[in-house]
C-alpha positions in Angstrom: -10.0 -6.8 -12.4 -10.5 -7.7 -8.9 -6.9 -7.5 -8.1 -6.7 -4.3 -9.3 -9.9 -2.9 -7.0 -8.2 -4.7 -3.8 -4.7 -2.7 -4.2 -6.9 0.5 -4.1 -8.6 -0.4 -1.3 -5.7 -1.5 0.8 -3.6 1.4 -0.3 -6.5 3.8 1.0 -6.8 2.5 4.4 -5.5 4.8 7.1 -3.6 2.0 8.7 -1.5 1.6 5.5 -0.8 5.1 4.8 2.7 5.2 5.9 3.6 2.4 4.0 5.5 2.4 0.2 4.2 -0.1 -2.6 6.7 -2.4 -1.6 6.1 -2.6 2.0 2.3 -2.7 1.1 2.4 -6.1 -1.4 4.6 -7.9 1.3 1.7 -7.1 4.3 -1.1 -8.0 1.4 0.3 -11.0 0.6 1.1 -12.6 4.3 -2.6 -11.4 5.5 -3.6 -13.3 2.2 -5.5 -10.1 1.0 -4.0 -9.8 -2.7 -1.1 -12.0 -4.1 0.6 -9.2 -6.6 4.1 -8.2 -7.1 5.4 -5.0 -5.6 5.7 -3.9 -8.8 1.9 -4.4 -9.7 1.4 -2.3 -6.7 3.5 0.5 -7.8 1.6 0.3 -11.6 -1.8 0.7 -9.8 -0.7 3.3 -7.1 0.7 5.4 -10.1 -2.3 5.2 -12.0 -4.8 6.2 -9.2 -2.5 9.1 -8.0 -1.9 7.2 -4.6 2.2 7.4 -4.4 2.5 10.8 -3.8 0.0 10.9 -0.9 1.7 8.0 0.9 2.6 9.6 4.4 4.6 8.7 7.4 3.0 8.2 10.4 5.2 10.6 13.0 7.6 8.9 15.1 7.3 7.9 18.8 9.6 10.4 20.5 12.5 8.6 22.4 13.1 9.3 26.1 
């Protein structure tokens, strides 16, 4: 399934690390890279082993 292979991808890339599944569906779907439900995020992130590694990028310090 294509869908499927484009969640992967976009869930890999370093500039989407620090976001969750549902963060992740809304970007992909008002770039126009995958329309899928958050929750058809979530069921593919699960399966490759992709939620647990999601980290957040450290915040700016405030002066």
């Amino acid at each position: 399934m294509e869908e499927r292979g484009d969640i992967i991808k976009l869930a890999k890339d370093d500039k989407h690390m620090d976001l969750s599944h549902r963060q992740l569906s809304v970007v992909a779907s008002e770039t126009g890279e995958v329309e899928a439900s958050a929750s058809s995020f979530y069921r593919v992130m699960k399966q490759e082993q992709l939620m647990e590694k999601r980290q957040r990028k450290p915040k700016t310090p405030q002066a």
